[in-house]
N, C-alpha and C positions, 0 to 999 in steps of 0.2 A: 535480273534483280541485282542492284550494288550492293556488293559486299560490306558489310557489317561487321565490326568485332563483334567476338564471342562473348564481350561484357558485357554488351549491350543487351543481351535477351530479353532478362529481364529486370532492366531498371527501371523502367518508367512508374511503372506501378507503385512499386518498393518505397522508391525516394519519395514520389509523393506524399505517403503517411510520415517518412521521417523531418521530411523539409519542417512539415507541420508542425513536429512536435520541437524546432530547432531554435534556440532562442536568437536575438539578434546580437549577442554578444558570442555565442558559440559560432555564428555564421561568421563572425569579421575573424573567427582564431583560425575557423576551417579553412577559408579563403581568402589566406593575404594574399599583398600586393606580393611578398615572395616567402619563397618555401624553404624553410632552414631546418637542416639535423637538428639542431639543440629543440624547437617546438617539437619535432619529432619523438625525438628521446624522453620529453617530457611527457608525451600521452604514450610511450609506452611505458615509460617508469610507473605509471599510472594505473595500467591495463587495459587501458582504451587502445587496443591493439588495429581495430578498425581503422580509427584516426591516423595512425600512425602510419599503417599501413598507404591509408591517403595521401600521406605529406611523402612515403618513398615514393610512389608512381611519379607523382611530379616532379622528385630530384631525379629519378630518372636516365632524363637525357641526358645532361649534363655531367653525371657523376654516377656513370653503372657500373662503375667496378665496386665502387664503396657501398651500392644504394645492396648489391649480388649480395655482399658479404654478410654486409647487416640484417639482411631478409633471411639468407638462409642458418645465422646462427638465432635468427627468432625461429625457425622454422624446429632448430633442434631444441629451444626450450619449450614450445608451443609441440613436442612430439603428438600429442595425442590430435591434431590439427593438419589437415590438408590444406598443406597454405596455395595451393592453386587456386583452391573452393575459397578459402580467405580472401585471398586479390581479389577475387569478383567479385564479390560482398560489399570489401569496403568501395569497389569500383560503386557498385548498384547502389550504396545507401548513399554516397558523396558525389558522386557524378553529375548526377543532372542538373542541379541545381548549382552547379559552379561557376558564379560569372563570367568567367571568360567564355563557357558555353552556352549560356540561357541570361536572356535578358528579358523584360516585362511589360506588357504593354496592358494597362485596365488590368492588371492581373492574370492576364492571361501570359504564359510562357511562349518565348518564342528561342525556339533550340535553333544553336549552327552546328548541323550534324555532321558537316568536317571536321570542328574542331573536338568535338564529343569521341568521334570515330580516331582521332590524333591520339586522345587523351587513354583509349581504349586499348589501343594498337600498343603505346609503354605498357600497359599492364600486361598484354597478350608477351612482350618481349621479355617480363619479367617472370611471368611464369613459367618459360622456354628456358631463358636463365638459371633457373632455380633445381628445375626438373633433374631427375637423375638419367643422368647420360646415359646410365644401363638398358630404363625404361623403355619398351618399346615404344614407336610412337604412333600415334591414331588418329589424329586431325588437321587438315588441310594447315590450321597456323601453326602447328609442330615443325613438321613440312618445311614450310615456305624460312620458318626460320631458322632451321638449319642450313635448310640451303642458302641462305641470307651470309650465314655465317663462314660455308666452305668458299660462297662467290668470292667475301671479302680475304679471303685466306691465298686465293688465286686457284682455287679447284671448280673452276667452272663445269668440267664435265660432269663430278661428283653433287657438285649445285643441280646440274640440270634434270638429272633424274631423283634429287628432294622436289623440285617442283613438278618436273612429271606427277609425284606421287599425290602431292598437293592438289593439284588440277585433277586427279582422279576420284579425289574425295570430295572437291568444294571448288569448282573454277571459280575465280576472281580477276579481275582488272590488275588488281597487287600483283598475283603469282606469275598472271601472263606476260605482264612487264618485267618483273623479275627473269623469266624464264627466258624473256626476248634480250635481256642483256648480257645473261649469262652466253648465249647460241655467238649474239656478236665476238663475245669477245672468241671465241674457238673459231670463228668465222664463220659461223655459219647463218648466212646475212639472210637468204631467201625464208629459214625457219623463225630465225629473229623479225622478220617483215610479217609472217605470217600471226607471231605471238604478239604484234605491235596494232595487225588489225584488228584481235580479239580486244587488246587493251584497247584502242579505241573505241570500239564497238558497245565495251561495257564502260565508257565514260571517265575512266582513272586515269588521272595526271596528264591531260590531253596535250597542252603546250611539251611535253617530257616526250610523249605519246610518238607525237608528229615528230618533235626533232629525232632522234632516234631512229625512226623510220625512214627518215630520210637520210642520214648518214649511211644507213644501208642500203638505200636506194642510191647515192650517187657512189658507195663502193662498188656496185653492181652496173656500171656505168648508164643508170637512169638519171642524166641530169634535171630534164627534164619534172618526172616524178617529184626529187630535192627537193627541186625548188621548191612545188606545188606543198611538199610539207613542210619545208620550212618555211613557208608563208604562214601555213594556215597556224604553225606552232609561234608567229610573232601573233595572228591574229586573235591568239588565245594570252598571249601573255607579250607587253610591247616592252618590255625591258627587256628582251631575251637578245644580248648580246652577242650570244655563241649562237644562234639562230642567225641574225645580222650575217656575223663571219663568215659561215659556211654557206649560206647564199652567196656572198658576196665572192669565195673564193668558186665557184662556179661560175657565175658571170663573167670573173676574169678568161676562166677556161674557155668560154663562149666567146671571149675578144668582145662582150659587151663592158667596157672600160669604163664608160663616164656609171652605170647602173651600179657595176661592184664599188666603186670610188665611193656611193652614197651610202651603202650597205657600210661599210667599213667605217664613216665617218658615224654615222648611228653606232656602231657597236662599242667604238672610243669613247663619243658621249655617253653612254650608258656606262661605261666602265673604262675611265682614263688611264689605267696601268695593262692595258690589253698590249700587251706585246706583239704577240702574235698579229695583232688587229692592223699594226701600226708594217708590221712587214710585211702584210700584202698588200696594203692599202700602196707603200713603197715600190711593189711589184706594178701594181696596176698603175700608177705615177709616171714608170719606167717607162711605161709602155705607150702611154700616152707623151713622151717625150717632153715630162714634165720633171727631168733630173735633179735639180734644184728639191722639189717638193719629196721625190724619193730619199734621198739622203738626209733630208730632214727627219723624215719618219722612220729609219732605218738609226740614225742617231738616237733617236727618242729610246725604239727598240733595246738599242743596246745598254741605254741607260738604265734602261727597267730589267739588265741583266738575260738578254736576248743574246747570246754568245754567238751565231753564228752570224747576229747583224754586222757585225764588226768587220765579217769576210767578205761581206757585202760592201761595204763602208771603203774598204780597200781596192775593191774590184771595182766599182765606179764613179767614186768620188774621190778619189784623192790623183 
C-alpha cells in the first residue's frame, strides 16, 4: 500500500461538512493565489487559529525557520493545546478542498493525491519541527525526519538507523529511498540497491528510484545494469539531464562514442549550463578525433566556471 501522510486519515469526511458550510468569499481568503504572513497574522489576531494554522503549512517550504518560530510561540500561548493535534485539524478541515488539490467536474471532486500527500508531508515536517526534542519518539514520520535531518547534517550512519527504526514501524517508498541514499553515501552501494528495489517496488519517485540505482550499479561495475536504469529513469521522466549524463559517460567507457555524443547533447539541451555535460561530451569529441569540437565544449566548460577545463584547454588546444 503507498504511503500516506498521517494528515490524511481522516480528512475526507471532515472537510466535507466544512466545505459546505464555507462561503465563497471565505474560499477565495482561504485559497489565494499566494500565501502571505500579514493574512496570517490577521486570522490569528482573530482566533481563527485553524486558518492561520493553514496559511503556515503552505509558507512552509519556503520560510521554515520563520513559519518554526511563529508556530511554536503560538504553541506557548495556545499552552492548554496540542499543537501536533492542531496541524492536523486545520490540515483535515482546509485540505481537501484546496484548488491546487481538487478540482471539479458536475460536482463531483477529483483529488491529485500527490499533491494532497505534498501538502500533508509540510505539515508531517512541521510537527517534527515543533516537537520537543526530549520527547521520545513513536512514529515511522518522527523517524524518517530526524533522520532526514542527521542525513542533511552529514551523519548518514546516525540517519540510517532513524530510518532503520522507521521502516520498522511503517515501511514506505519515502523511508526506503531515504535510507537507500543515506547507505550510498557511506558506500554502501549493494544495501542502497537493495533499499532502491523496495523503493521501486512500492512506486515512490521512480525516475529518482532508477537513477540512484543505477549510480550504484555502475559504482559496482555493473554497466550494463546503469544503463538499463538510467533508461528506464529518462523513460519516467525525459528532462532528466543527469540521467542523459551518466549514461552517456558510460557509453564513453564502453568506446560507444557516437551513442554518448547523443546522450550529452540531450543533457546540454535540457540544461545549457551543464558543465560537466559539456566536458565529457569534449572527452568523447577527443576521441572521436573531432578536436576542434572538444575544445569548443571544454571552452564552453570553463566558461561556466569548470576549472579544471582550462587544464584541459592547455593540454590539447593550445
Amino acid at each position: 500500500m503507498k504511503h500516506l501522510s498521517i494528515l490524511l486519515a481522516t480528512i475526507i469526511l471532515t472537510a466535507n461538512s466544512i466545505f459546505a458550510q464555507t462561503t465563497e468569499i471565505e474560499k477565495k481568503e482561504l485559497y489565494p493565489d499566494k500565501y502571505t504572513f500579514e493574512k496570517a497574522g490577521d486570522y490569528q489576531k482573530k482566533g481563527e487559529y485553524e486558518k492561520a494554522i493553514w496559511f503556515y503549512i503552505n509558507l512552509f517550504p519556503d520560510n521554515k525557520t520563520q513559519v518554526i518560530e511563529i508556530v511554536k510561540n503560538l504553541a506557548t500561548k495556545l499552552d492548554t493545546i496540542d499543537m501536533s493535534k492542531f496541524i492536523k485539524k486545520s490540515f483535515t478541515l482546509y485540505g481537501t478542498f484546496d484548488p491546487a488539490i481538487t478540482s471539479f467536474d458536475n460536482g463531483s471532486p477529483n483529488m491529485n493525491m500527490g499533491k494532497l500527500k505534498l501538502k500533508g508531508a509540510w505539515g508531517d515536517e512541521l510537527i517534527q519541527k515543533i516537537s520537543d526534542p526530549n520527547k521520545p519518539l513513536t512514529s515511522a514520520s518522527e523517524y524518517n525526519f530526524r533522520g532526514l535531518d542527521k542525513a542533511k547534517a552529514g551523519k548518514f550512519k546516525e540517519a540510517i538507523e532513524d530510518f532503520d527504526k522507521a521502516i520498522e514501524i511503517k515501511p514506505t517508498g519515502q523511508i526506503y529511498y531515504n535510507r537507500g541514499y543515506s547507505k550510498s553515501m557511506v558506500e554502501d552501494f549493494n544495501g542502497a540497491i537493495q533499499d532502491y528495489d523496495k523503493t521501486i517496488e512500492l512506486e515512490y519517485r521512480l525516475a529518482n528510484a532508477y537513477f540512484e540505482r543505477g549510480y550504484c550499479k555502475s559504482v559496482l561495475n555493473n554497466p550494463d545494469g546503469a544503463i538499463d536504469d538510467y533508461t528506464k529513469a529518462i523513460d519516467k521522466n525525459k528532462d532528466y539531464a543527469d540521467a542523459y549524463n551518466n549514461r552517456g559517460v558510460i557509453k564513453l567507457k564502453q568506446k560507444d562514442y557516437k551513442a554518448a555524443v547523443k546522450d550529452f547533447d540531450k543533457a546540454i539541451k535540457i540544461k545549457p549550463d551543464y558543465s560537466s555535460a559539456y566536458v565529457n561530451r569534449g572527452f568523447t569529441k577527443k576521441e572521436l578525433n573531432d578536436i576542434k569540437g572538444a575544445c569548443k565544449d571544454w571552452k564552453k566548460a570553463a566558461e561556466l566556471g569548470y576549472e579544471q577545463a582550462n587544464k584541459l584547454l592547455k593540454k590539447y588546444c593550445e
